[in-house]
Each structure stands twice: as C-alpha cells, then as structure tokens.
PDB file of N, CA, C and O in Angstrom:
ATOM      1  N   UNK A   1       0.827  -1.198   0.000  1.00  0.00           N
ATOM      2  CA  UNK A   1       0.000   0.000   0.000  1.00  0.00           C
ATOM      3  C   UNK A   1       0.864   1.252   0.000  1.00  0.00           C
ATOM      4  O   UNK A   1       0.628   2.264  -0.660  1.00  0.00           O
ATOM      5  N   UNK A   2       1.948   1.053   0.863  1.00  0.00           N
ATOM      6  CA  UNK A   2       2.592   2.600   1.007  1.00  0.00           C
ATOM      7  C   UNK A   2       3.313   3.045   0.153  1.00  0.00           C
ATOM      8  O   UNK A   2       3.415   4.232  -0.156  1.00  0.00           O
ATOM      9  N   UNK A   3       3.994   1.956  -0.398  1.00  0.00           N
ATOM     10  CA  UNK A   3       4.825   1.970  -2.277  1.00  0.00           C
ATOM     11  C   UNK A   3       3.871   2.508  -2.912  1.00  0.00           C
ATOM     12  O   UNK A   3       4.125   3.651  -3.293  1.00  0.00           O
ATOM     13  N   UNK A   4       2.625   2.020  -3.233  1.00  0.00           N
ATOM     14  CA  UNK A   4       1.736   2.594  -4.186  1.00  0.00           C
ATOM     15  C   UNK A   4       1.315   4.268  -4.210  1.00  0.00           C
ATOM     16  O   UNK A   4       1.180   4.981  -5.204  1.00  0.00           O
ATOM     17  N   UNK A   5       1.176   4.588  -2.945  1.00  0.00           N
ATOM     18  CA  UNK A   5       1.058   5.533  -2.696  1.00  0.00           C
ATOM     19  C   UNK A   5       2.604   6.910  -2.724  1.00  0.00           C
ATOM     20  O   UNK A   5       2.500   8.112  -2.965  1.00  0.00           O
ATOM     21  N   UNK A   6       3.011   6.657  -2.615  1.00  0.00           N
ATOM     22  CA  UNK A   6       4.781   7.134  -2.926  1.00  0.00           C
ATOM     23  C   UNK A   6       4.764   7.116  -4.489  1.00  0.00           C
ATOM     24  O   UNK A   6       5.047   8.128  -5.130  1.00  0.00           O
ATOM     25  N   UNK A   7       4.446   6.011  -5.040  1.00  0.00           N
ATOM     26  CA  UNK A   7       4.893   6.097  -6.486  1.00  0.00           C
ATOM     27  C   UNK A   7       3.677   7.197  -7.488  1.00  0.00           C
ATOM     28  O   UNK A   7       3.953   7.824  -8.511  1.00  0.00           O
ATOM     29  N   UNK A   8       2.423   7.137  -6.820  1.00  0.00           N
ATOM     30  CA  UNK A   8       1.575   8.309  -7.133  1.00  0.00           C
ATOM     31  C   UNK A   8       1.924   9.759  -7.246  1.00  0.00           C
ATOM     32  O   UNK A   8       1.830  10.705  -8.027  1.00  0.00           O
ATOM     33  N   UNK A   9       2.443   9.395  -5.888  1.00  0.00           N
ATOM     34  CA  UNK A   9       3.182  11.261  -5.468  1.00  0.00           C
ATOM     35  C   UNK A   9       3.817  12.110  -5.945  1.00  0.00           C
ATOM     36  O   UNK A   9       3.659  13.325  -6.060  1.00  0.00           O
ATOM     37  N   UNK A  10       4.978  11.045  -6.388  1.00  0.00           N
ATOM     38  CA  UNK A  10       6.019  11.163  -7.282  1.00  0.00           C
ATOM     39  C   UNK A  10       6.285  10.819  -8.452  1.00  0.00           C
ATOM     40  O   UNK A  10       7.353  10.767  -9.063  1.00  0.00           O
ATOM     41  N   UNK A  11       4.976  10.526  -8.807  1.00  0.00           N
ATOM     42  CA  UNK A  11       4.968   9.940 -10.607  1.00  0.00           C
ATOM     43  C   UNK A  11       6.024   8.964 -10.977  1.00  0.00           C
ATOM     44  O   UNK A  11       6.613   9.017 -12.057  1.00  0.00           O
ATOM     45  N   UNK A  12       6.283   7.956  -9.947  1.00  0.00           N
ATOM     46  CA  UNK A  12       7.222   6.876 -10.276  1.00  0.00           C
ATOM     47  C   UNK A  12       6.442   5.273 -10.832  1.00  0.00           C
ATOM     48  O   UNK A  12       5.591   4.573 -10.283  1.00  0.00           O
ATOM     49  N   UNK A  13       7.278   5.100 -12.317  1.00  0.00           N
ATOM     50  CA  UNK A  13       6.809   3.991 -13.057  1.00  0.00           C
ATOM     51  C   UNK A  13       7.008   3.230 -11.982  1.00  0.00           C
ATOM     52  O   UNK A  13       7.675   3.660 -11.041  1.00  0.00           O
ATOM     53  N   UNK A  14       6.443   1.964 -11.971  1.00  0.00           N
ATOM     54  CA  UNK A  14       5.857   0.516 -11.763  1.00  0.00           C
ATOM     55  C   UNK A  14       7.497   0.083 -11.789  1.00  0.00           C
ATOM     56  O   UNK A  14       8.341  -0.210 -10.942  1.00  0.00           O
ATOM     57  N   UNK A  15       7.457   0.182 -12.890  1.00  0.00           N
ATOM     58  CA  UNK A  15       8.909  -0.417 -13.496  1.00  0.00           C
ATOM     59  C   UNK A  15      10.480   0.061 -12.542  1.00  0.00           C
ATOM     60  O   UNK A  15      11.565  -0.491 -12.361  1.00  0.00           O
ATOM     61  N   UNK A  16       9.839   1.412 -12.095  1.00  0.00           N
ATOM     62  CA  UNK A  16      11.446   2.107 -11.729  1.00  0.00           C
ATOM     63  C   UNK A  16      11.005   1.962  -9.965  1.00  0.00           C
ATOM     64  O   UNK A  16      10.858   3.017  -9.347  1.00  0.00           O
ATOM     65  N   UNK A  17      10.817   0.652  -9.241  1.00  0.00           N
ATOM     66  CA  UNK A  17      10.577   0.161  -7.926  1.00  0.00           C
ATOM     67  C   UNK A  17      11.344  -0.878  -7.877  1.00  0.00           C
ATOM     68  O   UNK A  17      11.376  -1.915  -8.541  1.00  0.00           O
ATOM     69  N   UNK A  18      12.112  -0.383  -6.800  1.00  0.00           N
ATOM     70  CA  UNK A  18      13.257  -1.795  -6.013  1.00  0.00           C
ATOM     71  C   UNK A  18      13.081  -1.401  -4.408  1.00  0.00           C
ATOM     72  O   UNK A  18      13.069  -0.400  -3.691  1.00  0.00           O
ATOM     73  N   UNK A  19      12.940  -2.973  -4.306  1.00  0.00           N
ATOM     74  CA  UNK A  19      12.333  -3.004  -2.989  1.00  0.00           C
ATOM     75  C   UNK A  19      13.714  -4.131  -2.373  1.00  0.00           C
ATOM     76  O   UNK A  19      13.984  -5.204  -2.914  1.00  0.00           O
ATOM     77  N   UNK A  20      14.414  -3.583  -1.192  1.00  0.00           N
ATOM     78  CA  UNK A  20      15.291  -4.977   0.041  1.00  0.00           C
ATOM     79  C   UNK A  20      14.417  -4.948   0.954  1.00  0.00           C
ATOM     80  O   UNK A  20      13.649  -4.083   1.376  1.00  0.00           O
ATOM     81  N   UNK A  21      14.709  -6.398   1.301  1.00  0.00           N
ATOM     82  CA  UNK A  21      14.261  -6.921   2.339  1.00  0.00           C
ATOM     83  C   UNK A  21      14.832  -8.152   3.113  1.00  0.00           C
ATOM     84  O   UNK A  21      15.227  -9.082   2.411  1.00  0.00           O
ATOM     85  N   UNK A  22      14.948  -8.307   4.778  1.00  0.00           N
ATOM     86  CA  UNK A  22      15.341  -9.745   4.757  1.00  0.00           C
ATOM     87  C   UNK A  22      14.568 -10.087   5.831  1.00  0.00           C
ATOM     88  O   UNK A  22      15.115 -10.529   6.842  1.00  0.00           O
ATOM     89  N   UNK A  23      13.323  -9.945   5.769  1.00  0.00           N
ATOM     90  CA  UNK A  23      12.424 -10.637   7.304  1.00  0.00           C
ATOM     91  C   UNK A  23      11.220 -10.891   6.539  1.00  0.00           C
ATOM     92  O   UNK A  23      11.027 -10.139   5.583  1.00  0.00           O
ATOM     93  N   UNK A  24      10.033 -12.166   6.863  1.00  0.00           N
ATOM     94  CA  UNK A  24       9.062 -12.421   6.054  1.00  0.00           C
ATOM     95  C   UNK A  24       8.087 -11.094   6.067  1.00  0.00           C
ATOM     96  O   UNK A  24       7.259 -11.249   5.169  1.00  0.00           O
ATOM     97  N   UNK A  25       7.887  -9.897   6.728  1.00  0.00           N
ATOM     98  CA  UNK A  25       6.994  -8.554   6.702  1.00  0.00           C
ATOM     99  C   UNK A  25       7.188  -8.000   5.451  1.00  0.00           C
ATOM    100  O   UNK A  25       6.340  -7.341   4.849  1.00  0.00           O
ATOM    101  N   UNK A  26       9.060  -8.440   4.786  1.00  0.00           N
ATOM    102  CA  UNK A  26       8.904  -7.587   3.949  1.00  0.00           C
ATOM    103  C   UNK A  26       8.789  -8.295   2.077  1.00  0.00           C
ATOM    104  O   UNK A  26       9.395  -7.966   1.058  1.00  0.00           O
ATOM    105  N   UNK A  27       7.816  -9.260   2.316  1.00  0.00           N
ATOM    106  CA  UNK A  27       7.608 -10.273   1.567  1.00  0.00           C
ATOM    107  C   UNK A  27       6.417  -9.179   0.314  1.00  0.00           C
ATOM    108  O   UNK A  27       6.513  -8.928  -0.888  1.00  0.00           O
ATOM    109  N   UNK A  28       5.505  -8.839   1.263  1.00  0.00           N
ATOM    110  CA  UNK A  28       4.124  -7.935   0.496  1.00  0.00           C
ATOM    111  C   UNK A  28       5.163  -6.712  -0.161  1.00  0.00           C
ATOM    112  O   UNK A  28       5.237  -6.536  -1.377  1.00  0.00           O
ATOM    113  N   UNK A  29       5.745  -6.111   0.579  1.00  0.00           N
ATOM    114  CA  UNK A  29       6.797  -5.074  -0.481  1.00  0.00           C
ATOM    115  C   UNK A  29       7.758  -5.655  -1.510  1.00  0.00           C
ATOM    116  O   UNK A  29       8.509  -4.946  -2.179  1.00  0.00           O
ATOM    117  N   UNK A  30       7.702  -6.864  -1.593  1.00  0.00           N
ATOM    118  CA  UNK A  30       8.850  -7.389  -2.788  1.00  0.00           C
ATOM    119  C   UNK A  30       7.296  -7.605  -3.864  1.00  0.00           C
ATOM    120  O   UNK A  30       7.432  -7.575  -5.088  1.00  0.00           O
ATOM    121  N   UNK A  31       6.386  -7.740  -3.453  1.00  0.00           N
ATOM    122  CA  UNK A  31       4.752  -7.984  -4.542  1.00  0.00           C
ATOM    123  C   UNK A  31       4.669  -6.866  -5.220  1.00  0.00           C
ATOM    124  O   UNK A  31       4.588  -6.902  -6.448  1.00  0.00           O
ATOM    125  N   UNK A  32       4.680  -5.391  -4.353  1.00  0.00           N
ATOM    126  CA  UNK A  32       4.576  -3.882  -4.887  1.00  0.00           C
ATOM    127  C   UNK A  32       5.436  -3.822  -5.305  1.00  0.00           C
ATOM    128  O   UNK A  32       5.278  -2.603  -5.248  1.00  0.00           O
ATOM    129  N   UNK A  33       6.815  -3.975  -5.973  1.00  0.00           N
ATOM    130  CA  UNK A  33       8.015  -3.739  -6.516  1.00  0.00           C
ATOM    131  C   UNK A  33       8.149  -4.967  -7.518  1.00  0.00           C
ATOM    132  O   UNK A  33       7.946  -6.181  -7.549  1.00  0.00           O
ATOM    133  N   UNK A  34       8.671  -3.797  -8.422  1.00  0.00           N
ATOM    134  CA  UNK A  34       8.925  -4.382  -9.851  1.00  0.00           C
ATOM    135  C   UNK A  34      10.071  -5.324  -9.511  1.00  0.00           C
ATOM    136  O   UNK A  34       9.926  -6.544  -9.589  1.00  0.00           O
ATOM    137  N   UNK A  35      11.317  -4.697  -9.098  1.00  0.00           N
ATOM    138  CA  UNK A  35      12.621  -5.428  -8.641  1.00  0.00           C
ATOM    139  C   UNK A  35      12.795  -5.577  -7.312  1.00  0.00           C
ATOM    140  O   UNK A  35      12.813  -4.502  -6.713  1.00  0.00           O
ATOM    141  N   UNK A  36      12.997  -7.033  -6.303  1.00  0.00           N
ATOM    142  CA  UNK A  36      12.993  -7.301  -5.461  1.00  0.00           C
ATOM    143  C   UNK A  36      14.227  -7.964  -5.045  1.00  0.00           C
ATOM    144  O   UNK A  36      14.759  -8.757  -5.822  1.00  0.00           O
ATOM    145  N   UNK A  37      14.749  -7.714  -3.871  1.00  0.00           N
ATOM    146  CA  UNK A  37      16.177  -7.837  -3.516  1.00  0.00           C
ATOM    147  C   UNK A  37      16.147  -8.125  -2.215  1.00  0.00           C
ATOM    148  O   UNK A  37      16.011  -7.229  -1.383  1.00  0.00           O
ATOM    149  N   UNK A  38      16.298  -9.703  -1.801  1.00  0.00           N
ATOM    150  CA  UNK A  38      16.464 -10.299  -0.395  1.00  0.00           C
ATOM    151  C   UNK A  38      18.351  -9.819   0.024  1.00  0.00           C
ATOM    152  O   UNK A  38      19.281  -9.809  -0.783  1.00  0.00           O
ATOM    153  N   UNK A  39      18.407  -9.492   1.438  1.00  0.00           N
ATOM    154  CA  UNK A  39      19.733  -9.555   1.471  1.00  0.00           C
ATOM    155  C   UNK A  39      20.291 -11.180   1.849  1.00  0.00           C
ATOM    156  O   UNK A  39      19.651 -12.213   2.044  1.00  0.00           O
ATOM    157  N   UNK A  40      21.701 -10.913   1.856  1.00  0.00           N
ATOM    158  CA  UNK A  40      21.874 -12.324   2.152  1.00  0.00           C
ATOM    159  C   UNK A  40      22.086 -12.506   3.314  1.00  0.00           C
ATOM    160  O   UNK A  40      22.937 -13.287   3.740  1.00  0.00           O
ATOM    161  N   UNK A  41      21.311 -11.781   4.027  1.00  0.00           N
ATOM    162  CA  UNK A  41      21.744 -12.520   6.130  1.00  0.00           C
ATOM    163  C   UNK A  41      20.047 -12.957   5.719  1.00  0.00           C
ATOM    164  O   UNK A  41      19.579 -13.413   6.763  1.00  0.00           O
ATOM    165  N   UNK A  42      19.044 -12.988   4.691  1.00  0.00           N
ATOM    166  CA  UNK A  42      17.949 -13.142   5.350  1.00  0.00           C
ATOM    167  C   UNK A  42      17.846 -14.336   5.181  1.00  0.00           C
ATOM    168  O   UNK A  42      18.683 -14.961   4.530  1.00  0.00           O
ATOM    169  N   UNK A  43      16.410 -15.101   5.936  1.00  0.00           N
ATOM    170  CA  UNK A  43      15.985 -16.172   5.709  1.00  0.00           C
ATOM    171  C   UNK A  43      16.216 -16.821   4.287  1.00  0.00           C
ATOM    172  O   UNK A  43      16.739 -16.116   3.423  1.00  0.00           O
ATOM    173  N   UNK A  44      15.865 -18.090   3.998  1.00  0.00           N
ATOM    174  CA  UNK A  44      15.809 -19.251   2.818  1.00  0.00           C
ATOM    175  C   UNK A  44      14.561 -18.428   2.007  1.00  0.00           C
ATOM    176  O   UNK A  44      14.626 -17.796   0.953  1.00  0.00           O
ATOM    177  N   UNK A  45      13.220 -18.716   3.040  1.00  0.00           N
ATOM    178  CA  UNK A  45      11.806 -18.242   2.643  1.00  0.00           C
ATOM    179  C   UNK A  45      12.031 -16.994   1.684  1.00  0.00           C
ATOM    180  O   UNK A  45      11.705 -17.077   0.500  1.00  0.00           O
ATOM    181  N   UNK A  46      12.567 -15.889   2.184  1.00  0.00           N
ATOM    182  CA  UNK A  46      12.608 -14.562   1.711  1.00  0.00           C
ATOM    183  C   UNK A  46      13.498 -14.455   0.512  1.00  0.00           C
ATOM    184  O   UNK A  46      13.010 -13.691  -0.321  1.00  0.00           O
ATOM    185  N   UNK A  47      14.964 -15.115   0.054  1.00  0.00           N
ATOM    186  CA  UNK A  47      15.649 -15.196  -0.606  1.00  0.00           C
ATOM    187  C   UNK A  47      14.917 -16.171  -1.883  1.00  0.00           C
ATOM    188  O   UNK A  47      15.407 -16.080  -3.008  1.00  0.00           O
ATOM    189  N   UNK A  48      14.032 -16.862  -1.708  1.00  0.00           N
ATOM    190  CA  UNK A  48      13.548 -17.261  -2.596  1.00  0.00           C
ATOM    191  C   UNK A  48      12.056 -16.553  -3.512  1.00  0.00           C
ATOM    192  O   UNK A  48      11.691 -16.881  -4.640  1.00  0.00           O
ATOM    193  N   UNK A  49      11.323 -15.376  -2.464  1.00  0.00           N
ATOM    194  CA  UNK A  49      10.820 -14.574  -3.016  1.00  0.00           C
ATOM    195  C   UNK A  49      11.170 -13.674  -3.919  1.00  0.00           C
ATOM    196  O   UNK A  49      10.432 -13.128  -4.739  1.00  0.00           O
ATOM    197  N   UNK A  50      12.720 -13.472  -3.701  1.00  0.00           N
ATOM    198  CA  UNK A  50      13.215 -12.268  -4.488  1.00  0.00           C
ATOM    199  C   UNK A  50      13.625 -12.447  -6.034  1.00  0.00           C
ATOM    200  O   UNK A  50      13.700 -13.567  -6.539  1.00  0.00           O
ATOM    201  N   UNK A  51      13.789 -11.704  -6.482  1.00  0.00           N
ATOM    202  CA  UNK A  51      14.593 -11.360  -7.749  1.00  0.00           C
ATOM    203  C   UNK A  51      16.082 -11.364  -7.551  1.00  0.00           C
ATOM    204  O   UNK A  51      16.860 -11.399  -8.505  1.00  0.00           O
ATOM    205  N   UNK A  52      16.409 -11.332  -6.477  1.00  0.00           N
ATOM    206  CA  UNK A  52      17.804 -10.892  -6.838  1.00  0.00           C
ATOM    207  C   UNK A  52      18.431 -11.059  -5.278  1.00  0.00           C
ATOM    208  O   UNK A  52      17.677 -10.905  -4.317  1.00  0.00           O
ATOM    209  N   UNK A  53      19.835 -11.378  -5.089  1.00  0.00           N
ATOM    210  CA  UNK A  53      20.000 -11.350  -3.622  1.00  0.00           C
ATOM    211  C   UNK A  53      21.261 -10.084  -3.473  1.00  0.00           C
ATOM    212  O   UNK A  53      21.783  -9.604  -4.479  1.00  0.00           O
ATOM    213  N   UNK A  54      21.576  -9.723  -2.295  1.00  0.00           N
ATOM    214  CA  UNK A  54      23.042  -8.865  -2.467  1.00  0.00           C
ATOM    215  C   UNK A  54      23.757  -9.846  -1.948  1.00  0.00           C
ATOM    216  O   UNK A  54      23.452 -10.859  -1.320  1.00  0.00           O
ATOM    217  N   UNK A  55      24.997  -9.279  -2.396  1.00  0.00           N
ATOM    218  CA  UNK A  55      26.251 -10.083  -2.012  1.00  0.00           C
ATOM    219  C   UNK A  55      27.118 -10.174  -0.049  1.00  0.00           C
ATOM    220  O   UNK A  55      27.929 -10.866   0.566  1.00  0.00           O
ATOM    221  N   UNK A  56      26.268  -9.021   0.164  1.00  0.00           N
ATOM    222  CA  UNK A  56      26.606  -8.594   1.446  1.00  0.00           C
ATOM    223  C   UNK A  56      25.479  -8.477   1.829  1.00  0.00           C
ATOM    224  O   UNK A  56      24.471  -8.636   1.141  1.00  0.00           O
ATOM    225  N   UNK A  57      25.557  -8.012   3.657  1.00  0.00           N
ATOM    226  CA  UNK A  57      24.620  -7.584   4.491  1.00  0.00           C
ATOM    227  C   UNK A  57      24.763  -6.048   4.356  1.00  0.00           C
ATOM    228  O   UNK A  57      25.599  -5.283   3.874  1.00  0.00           O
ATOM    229  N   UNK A  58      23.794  -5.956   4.879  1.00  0.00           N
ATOM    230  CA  UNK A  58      23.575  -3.926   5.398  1.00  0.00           C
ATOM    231  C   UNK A  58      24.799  -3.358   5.718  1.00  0.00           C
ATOM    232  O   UNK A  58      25.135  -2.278   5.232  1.00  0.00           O
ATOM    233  N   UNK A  59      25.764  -4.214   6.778  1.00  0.00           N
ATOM    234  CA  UNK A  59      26.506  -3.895   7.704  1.00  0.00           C
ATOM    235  C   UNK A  59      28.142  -3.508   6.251  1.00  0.00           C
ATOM    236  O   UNK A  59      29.081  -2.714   6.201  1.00  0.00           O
ATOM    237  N   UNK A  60      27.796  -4.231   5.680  1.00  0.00           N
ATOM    238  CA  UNK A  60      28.931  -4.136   4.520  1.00  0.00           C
ATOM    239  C   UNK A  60      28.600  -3.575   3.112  1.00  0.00           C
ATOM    240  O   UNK A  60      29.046  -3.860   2.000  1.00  0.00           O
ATOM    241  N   UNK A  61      27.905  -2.910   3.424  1.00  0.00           N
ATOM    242  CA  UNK A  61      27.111  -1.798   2.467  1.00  0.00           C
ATOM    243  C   UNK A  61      26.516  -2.863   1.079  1.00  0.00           C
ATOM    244  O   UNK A  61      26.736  -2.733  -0.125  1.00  0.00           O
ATOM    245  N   UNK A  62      25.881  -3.683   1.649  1.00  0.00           N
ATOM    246  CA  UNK A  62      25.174  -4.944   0.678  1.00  0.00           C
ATOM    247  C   UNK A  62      24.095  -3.743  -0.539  1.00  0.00           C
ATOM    248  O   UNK A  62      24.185  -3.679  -1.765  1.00  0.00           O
ATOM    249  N   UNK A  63      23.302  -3.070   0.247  1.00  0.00           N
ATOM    250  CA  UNK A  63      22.470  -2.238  -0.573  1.00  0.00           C
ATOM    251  C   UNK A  63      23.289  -1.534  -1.597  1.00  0.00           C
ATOM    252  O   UNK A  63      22.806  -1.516  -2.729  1.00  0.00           O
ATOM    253  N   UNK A  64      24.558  -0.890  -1.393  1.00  0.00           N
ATOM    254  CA  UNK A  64      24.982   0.229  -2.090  1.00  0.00           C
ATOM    255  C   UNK A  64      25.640  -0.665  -3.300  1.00  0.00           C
ATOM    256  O   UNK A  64      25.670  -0.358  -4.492  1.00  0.00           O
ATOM    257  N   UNK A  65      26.129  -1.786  -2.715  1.00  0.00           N
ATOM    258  CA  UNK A  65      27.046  -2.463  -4.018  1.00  0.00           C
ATOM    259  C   UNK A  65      25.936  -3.379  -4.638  1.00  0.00           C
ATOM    260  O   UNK A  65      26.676  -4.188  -5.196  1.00  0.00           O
ATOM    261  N   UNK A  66      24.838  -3.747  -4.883  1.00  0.00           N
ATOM    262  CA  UNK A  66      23.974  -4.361  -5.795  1.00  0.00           C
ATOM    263  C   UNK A  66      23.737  -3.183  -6.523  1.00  0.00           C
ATOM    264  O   UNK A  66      24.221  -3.121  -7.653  1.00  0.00           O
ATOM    265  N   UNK A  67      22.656  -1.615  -5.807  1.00  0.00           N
ATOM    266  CA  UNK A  67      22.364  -1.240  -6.534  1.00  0.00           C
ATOM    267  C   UNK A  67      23.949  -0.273  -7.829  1.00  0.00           C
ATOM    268  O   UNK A  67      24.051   0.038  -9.016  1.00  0.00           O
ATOM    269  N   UNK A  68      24.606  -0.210  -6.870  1.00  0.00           N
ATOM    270  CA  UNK A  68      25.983   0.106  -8.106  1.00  0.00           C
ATOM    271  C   UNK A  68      25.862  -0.610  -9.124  1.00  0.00           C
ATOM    272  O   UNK A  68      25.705  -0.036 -10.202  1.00  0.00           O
ATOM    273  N   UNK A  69      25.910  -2.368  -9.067  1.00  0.00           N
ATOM    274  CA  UNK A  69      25.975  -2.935 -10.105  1.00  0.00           C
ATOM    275  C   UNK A  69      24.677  -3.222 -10.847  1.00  0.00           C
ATOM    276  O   UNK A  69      24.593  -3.221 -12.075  1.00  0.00           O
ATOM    277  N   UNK A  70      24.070  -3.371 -10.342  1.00  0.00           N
ATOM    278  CA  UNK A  70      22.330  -3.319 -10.949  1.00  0.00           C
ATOM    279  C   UNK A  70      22.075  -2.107 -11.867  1.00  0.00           C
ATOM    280  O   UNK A  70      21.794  -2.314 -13.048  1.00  0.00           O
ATOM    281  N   UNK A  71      22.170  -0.662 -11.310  1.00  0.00           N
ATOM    282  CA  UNK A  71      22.136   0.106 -12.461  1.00  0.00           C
ATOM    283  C   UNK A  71      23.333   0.692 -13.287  1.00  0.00           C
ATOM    284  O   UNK A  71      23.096   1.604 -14.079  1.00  0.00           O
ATOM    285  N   UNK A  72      24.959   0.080 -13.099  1.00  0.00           N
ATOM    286  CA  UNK A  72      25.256   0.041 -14.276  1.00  0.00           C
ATOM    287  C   UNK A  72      25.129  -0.950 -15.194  1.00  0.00           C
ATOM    288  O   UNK A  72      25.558  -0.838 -16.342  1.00  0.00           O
ATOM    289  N   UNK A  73      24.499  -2.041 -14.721  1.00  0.00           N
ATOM    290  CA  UNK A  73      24.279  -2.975 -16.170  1.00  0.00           C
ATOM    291  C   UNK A  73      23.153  -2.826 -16.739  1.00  0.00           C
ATOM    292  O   UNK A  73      22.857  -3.626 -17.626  1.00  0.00           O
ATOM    293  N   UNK A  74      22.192  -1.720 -16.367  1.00  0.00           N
ATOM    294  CA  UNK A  74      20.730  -0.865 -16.580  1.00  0.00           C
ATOM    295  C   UNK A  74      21.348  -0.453 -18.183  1.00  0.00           C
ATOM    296  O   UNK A  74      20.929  -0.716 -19.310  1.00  0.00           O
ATOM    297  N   UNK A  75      22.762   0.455 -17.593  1.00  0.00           N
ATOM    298  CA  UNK A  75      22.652   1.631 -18.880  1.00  0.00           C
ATOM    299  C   UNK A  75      23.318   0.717 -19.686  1.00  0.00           C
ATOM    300  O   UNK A  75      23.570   0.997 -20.858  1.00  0.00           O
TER     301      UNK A  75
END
C-alpha cells in the first residue's frame, strides 16, 4: 500500500521500484516492486521470493554495491 502511494506522489513507473528486504513482513513489499532484492543474512523463505539477492549484508554496504551494479548494467 505505502509503495503505491509514494509512487503516485512522485509519478514513479511501476517499473522504476526496487524493494530490500530480509524478514518475512517484507515479503508484500517485494509484490509492490517491480525489482525485489532479499539480502543475504535473510531467511531461505525470503531469498527465494526475491529477484535478486546482495552479495553482502547492510553492515557491509550490501544495498549500495547491488544497486551500483544493478544500475550500471541498466545503462
């Protein structure tokens, strides 16, 4: 619901939504997001919902180095 509402606001495509997550709560936000990204400290369950896993945790900047490589292989 709250993605949907954000992407209204801000006139953001469907398409241009990436959603992390690593606990089953954040299972319904990998549904609202086009691109979905379990980290890898999370559960089996959750890593298999996703699209995509990072190579790291939070703690080792897992978010910053997927999306680095995720949108340079975009352009």
């Amino acid at each position: 619901y709250f993605i949907g509402e954000v992407m209204k606001i801000y006139n953001i495509d469907f398409e241009n939504t990436i959603s992390f997550g690593d606990q089953f709560n954040d299972l319904s936000m990998f549904e609202s997001s086009f691109t979905s990204v379990a980290m890898c400290t999370s559960r089996k369950e959750v890593i298999e919902k996703a699209k995509y896993k990072t190579t790291c945790g939070c703690n080792k900047e897992g978010v910053y180095k997927f999306l680095k490589k995720f949108l340079k292989n975009k352009n």
